[in-house]
Structures are given as structure tokens and as C-alpha cells.
C-alpha positions, 0 to 999 in steps of 0.5 A: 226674854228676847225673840228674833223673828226674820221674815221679808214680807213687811206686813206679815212681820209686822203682823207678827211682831205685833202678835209676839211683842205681846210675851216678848221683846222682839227684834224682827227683821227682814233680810239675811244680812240683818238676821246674821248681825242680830245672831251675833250680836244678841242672845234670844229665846227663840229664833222664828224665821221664814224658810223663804226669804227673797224668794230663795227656798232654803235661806232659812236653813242658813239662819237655822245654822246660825242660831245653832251655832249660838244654842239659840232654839229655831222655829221656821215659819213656812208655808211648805209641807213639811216634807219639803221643808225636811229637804230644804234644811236637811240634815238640820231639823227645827226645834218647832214647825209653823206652818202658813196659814196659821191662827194667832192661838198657834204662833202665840202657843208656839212662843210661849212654849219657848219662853215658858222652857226658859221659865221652868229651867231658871225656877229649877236652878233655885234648888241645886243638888248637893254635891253629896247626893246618891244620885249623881253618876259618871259621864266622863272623867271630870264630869258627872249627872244627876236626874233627881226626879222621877219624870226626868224634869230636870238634869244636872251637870257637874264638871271638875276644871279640865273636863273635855267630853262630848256631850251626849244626845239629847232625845229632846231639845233642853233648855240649859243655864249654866250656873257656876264657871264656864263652859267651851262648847264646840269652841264657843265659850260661855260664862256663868250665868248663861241660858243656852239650847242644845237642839236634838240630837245634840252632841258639843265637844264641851270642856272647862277650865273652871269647873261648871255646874248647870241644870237642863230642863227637857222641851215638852210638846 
């Protein structure tokens, strides 16, 4: 499992690196245009980057905007309230919040949640749903759901080649694998096995040509 951590100051990304590389790899950088190549170039668990980079106030905004683009979960790490932080990526929210100063036991606890969603969503792809089974019901022409489990732990997602429907909103951000075929969200296409993160609020324009089946395990905390 893989992490981007974007911050400018040297010693804090070192600190951090070194405090992240403990349950992850980590690619940490520091300036936009390396976070920008990072983005496209790899696939991440966790996106985690300063809101202010070079003493701009909102060059985090652009790395969030970026991550999503590529379903890549975002934490921004800011010394800023929250308020300010709302309107610096307004209408963007993140997926987590670090606030400076923090503790190790909160940038610890806030990558292990990200990498423990990864977890659970691969260990709930070992049991896929018949395709007989009750409780799937209809999305959308081509495209059928089904949420066995009484706490909602885990959705599944069928879809027949030539589905085209949106999305609908999560109330949460999901962990998601696609499993079988591929899939075109918002005209990015992914291909079987992919590990993906629709963000809350979410809502890609998704189609198929194969067909797709994937199972998406919700973000809990």
C-alpha cells in the first residue's frame, strides 16, 4: 500500500515520512509540480497534503482536485481551523481533517484508517454474491446493487456491458475494487483489478463496455 504525502517544509516531511513509511510506502514530495507527476503517474491509498504550499493559502485545493480525478482518498494537513480550511477548497470537502500541531497517535490513526478501508474491501471481495441471490435490486437499465449485510458493510455492483448511469451519492466515502471487467467514470477508464475511492457526495457519470462487477466497503470514523 502506497501513500503521497505533499508538504514544502523539509523537516516536517521528513518527520512525517518517517512516521507514515511505518504502515506504508511512502512517496513524500514538496512542491506542486512533483505532487502533479506523482498523481498521475502512481496509484495511492491515501493522498495527505499541506493546504499551504509555498506560502500560498489554497495550493491544496489543486492537489485535492487532482487526487479526485483519480478516486485517490485526501487528507489535508493544516494548521488553519477548519472554518478557513472549508473556504480555502470550497466546495471540495476532504475525506479527513489533520490539524497542526498534531500527536504521532493522530497521523498514525488517520493512515491506518485509510489503509485498513483498503483491507477490509479486499477481504469482502473473497465472497462475491451469487448472481441469483434476493437481494440484489435495480439501479438503472444495465446496472443492478445489492447490500447483503444488515449494517451495510459491504455494496455490490453489477453491471451488464453498455450500462451508462450515474453513480448515486454516497453518504460516506467508499473504498471500492472493481473485480471483474472495467468500468468509464467520468471518462476515466479502469480496468479489473482496480482499487478506487468515490469521496462523499460522489456521483461519476459510469459506463461499461464489458460488463463490471465491484463490491465498495463504506469509510467508518
Amino acid at each position: 500500500m502506497k501513500v503521497l504525502l505533499v508538504e514544502d517544509d523539509v523537516s516536517l516531511r521528513e518527520g512525517m515520512g518517517e512516521l507514515v513509511s511505518e504502515l506504508a510506502d511512502v512517496q513524500a514530495v514538496g512542491t506542486i509540480p512533483e505532487a502533479m507527476s506523482a498523481l498521475e503517474a502512481g496509484r495511492f491509498e491515501l493522498v495527505m497534503t499541506d493546504l499551504r504550499i509555498a506560502g500560498k493559502h489554497d495550493d491544496g485545493r489543486g492537489i485535492l482536485e487532482a487526487a479526485r480525478r483519480r478516486l485517490f482518498p485526501v487528507a489535508i494537513v493544516s494548521a488553519s481551523g477548519p472554518d478557513e480550511v472549508d473556504q480555502a477548497l470550497h466546495p471540495f470537502q476532504p475525506d479527513a481533517l489533520l490539524m497542526k500541531p498534531f500527536q504521532v497517535d493522530d497521523i498514525m490513526g488517520l493512515v491506518e484508517r485509510f489503509l485498513d478501508l483498503k483491507r477490509q474491501v479486499l477481504a469482502a471481495s473473497e465472497a462475491p454474491l451469487a448472481v441469483d441471490a434476493p437481494d440484489w435490486t435495480d439501479l438503472a437499465p444495465g446496472a443492478r446493487s445489492a447490500t447483503p449485510d444488515p449494517d451495510g458493510s459491504r455494496t455490490w455492483v453489477r453491471l451488464t456491458s453498455g450500462a451508462d448511469f450515474r453513480w448515486l451519492r454516497p453518504s460516506c466515502g467508499h473504498g471500492v475494487l472493481l473485480l471483474e471487467g472495467e468500468l468509464e467514470l467520468d471518462g476515466e477508464r479502469y480496468a479489473a483489478p482496480s482499487y478506487l475511492f468515490l469521496a462523499h457526495g460522489a456521483a461519476p457519470q459510469t459506463r461499461t463496455r464489458t460488463g463490471a462487477l465491484a463490491v465498495c466497503v463504506p469509510l467508518r470514523g
